[in-house]
N, C-alpha and C positions, 0 to 999 in steps of 0.2 A: 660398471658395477664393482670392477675388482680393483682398480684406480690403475691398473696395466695399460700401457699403448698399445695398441691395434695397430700400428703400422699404416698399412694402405688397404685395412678391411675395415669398410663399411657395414655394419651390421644390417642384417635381415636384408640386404639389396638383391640376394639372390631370392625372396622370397615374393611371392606376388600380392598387391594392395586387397584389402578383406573387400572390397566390392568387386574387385577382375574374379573372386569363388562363389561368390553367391549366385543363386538363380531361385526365382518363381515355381515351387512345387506344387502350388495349390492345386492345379490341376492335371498333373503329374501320374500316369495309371500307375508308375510303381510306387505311387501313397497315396493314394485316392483314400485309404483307409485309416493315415495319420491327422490328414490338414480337415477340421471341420468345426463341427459348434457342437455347446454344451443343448440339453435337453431345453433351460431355460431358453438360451440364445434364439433358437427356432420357433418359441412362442412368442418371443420377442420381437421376431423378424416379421413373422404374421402379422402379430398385433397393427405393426408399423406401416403394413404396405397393404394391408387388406382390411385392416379394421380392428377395432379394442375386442368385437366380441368374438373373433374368429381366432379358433386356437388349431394355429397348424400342424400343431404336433401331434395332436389327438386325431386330426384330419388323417393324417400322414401313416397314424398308428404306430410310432416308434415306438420302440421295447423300451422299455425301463424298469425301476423298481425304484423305492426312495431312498435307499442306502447308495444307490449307486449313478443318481440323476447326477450329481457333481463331478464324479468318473468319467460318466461313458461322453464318448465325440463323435457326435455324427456326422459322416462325410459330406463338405463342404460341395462337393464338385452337384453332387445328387441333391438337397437343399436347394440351392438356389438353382440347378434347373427347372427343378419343381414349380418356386416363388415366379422365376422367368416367362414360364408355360400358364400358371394361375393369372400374370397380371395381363397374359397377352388374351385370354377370354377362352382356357383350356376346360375342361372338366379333371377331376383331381386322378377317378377312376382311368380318365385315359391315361394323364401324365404318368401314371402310373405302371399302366403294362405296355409305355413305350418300352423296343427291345433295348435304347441304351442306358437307359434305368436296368428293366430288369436281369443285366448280366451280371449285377452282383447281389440279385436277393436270390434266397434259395426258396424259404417257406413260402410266401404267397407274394405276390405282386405289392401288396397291401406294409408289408413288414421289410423293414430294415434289418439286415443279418446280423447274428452275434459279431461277423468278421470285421462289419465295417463300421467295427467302435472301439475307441483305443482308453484303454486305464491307466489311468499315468502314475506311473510309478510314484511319483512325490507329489503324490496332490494334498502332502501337509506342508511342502516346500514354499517359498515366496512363489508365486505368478510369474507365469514366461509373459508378458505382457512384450506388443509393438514398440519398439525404440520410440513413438510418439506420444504411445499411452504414458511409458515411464516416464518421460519430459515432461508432460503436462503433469503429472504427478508431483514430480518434485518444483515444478514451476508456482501450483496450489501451496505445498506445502514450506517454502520458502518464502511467498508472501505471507501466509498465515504467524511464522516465527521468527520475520528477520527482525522484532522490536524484542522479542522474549528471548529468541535463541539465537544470536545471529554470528556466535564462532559455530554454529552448526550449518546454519547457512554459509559460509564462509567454507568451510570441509567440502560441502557436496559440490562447489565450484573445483574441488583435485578430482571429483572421481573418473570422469574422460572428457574429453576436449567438446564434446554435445552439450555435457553439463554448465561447462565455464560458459559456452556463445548465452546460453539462456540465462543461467545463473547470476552472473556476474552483473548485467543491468540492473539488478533489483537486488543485490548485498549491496549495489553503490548508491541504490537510488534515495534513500536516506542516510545521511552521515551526522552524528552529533559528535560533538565534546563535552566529555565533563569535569577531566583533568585537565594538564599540563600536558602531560604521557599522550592523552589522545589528543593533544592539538597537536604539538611533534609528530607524530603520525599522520596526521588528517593532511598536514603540509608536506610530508613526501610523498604523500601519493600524488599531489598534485605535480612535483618535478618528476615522475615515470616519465616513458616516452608513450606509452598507452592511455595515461591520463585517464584513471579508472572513473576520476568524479567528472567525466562528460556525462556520466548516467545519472549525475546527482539532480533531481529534482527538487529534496526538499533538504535543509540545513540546519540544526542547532546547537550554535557554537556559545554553550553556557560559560565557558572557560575564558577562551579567544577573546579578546576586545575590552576585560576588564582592568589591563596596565598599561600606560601608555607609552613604554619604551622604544627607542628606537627598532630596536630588534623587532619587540610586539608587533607594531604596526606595520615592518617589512613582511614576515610572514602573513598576516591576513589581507595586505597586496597582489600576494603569490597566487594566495588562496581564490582571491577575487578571479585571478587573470584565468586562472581552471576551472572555476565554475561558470561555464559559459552554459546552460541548459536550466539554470536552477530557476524555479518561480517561487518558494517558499520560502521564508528565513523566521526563525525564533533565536532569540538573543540579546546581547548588550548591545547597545546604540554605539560603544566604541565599536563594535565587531561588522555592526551594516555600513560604519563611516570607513572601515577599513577594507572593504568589500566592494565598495561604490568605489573610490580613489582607486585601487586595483582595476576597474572594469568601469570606466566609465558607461558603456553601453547596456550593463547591469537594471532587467525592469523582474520585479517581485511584483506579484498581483496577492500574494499573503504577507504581512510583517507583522512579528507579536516580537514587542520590544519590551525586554523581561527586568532592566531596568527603568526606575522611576522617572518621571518624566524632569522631575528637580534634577536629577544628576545628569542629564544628557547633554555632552560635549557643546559650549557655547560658537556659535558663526558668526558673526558681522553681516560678511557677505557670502549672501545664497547662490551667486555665480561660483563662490569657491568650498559650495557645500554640496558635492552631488549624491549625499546621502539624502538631503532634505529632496529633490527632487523625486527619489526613489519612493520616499516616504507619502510622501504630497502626490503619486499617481495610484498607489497600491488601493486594490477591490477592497480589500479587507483589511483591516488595522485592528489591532490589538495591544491597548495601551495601560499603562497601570501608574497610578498616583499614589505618591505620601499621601494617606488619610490621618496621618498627626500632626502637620506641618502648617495651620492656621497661618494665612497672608503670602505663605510664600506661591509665586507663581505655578497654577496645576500644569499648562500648557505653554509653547512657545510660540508667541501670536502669527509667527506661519504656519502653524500644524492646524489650524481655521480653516485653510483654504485649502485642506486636503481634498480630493477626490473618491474617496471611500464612498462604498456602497453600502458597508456593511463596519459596526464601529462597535467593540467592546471596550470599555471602561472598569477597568478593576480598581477600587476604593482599598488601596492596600495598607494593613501595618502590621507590624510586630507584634505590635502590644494591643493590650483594646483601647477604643475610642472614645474619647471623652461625648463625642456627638454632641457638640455643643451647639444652638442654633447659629451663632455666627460661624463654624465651621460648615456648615449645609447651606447656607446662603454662598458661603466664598465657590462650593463646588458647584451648583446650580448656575452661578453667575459665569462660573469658567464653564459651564457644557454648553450652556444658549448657541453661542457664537455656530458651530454645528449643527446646531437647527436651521439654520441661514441656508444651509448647502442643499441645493436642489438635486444632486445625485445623490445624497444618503436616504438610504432607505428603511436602517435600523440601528438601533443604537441601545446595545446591552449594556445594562448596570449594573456592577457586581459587588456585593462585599465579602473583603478577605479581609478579615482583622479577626481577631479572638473573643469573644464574648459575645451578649448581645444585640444584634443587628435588625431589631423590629425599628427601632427607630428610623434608621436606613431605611428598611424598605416603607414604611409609612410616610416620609418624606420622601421617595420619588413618587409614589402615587399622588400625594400632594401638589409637586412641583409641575406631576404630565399633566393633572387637570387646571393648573391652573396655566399654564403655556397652551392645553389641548392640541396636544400632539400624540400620534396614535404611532409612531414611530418609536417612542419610547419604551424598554421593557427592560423586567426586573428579572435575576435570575438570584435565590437571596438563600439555595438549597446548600452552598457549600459551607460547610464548618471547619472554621482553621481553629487548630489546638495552640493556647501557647506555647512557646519557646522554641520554636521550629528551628533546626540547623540548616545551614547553606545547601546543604547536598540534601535534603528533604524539601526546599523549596524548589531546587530542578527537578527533584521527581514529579511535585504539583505541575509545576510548569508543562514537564515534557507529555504529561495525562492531557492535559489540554489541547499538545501539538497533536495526540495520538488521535485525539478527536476526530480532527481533518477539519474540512467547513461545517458540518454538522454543528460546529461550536457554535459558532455565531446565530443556529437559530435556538439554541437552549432560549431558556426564560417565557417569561407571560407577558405578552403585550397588559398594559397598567391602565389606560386610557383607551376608549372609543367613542367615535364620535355617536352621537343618540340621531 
């Protein structure tokens, strides 16, 4: 602390480890009168081991009053004697004028003594809560705000070494990018030697994958090689080709690939594309098309013989759609081939384009009854505003990732059969 050498002194060595001091008071007779339960706790205990309509505290006759039900603690050790003697088939009256019960009532057999209830001094203070209680505490609220607050999440991983063992798998377990900044980070954590994104589950690397520099494509190699645990990815199609090449052995059962299908890096050969393989086994797919780009290719005629179970299709533009009929026929003509697939089981249609999109959805209703297919379904709720910027489209995006699978069953099935 004072940046001084110590020599040959090891700190605190003469001192002994906090579990060789501790010891079991509970049933302790010089605290029989500290360690016990609040007034509710004991109605609670009843409820639980002898029935909803049995109140054991009323049974038992403990003193209370309502200003001081939150105060007073009644001795644990006498309590569950009590519970012990009721479940083994006692009468309450007797448990009650046993002599080792009554060597700490004074008034009657029946009442608990003013002595053996303790007022705690700071009962406007935080809760003395079990080292388990508070972990699960902070475990709740750590998944609840690691998308909203997650440098607080990231804090409650310093406060003791309990925190970090729990903590730390679930600040890692989701990692995005949406700079430059967080991709340079996200890539050294991956050279640690603790290798924090062993924890990482799910991935969205909005930034990563969309230049294709030498440099670029080393780092999301790297990336690949540490994410050995992940099954989720949202991203650029450079970013999962740079991820697959890193890890060959890399299997996603989610991919929502946030560039257009027009711009996705061209292959030849699919022995030397082991993103297409990754893409071609995944549960769920989530894919999005230029919907202003009339004739040019929607899909690349391997992404057919995908294995998806479950397939959302975003109809995306910038701008609004002309919606012209030969633009609905080219998209209808490119989603068929997917029908073919005997493991799909659902196939979401979406438009994101600005303006309006009745036309859209009146034309897949259209299209499913005239295919009649009950697979088919419309989700036509979201409204994109014009002129969206880059970093307002990752937020759309990353709403989506937030979903979880739940996305994929948004929308109305369009078609059923009669």
């Amino acid at each position: 602390m004072t940046g001084r050498p110590l020599g040959d002194i090891l700190p605190f060595t003469n001192r002994p480890l906090f579990g060789e001091r501790t010891r079991d008071i509970t049933n302790d007779p010089d605290h029989v009168n500290v360690i016990g339960f609040s007034y509710d706790d004991v109605v609670h205990l009843g409820n639980a081991l002898l029935g909803k309509s049995y109140d054991l505290a009323a049974a038992m006759k403990l003193e209370h009053s309502a200003t001081e039900m939150t105060r007073t603690v009644y001795c644990a050790r006498q309590v569950t004697s009590v519970l012990s003697e009721l479940l083994n088939g006692s009468k309450l009256d007797d448990i009650l004028a046993d002599e080792s019960l009554s060597s700490t009532l004074q008034d009657t057999p029946h009442n608990f003594p003013s002595d053996s209830r303790l007022h705690m001094d700071a009962v406007n203070g935080p809760p003395n809560l079990p080292p388990e209680i508070t972990l699960l505490v902070a475990e709740h609220a750590a998944l609840r705000e690691l998308h909203t607050e997650r440098a607080w999440v990231a804090s409650l991983c310093l406060v003791c070494w309990s925190f970090k063992r729990v903590l730390t798998p679930i600040l890692y377990s989701s990692v995005t990018t949406r700079s430059d900044a967080d991709a340079r980070q996200i890539v050294a954590l991956a050279q640690r030697p603790d290798n924090p994104l062993q924890y990482t589950r799910s991935v969205q690397l909005f930034q990563l994958g969309t230049t294709y520099t030498a440099g670029a494509t080393d780092q999301i190699m790297r990336l690949g090689q540490a994410l050995t645990n992940v099954s989720r990815f949202a991203g650029h199609d450079g970013a999962i080709d740079g991820l697959a090449h890193g890890n060959p052995t890399l299997r996603l059962s989610t991919i929502f690939i946030t560039s257009t299908t027009d711009e996705w890096s061209e292959c030849d050969d699919g022995a030397l594309c082991p993103s297409r393989r990754i893409i071609q086994s995944a549960q769920r797919l989530h894919l999005v098309i230029d919907f202003s780009m009339e004739g040019v290719p929607m899909f690349p005629d391997w992404l057919h013989s995908c294995e998806a179970a479950y397939l959302i299709v975003d109809a995306f533009s910038k701008y609004e759609s002309t919606e012209s009929d030969e633009l609905f026929t080219w998209f209808y003509e490119a989603l068929e081939p997917f029908l073919r697939s005997r493991s799909l089981q659902r196939i979401l249609l979406r438009p994101r384009y600005p303006g309006n999109t009745e036309a859209f959805s009146s034309g897949v209703v259209a299209w499913a009854e005239r295919v009649r297919d009950s697979r088919i379904c419309l989700d036509d709720s979201f409204v994109s505003p014009p002129g969206l910027e880059w970093m307002q489209f990752m937020d759309i995006d990353m709403d989506d990732v937030l979903v979880g699978d739940a996305l994929w069953e948004h929308g109305q099935q369009v078609w059923r059969p009669s």
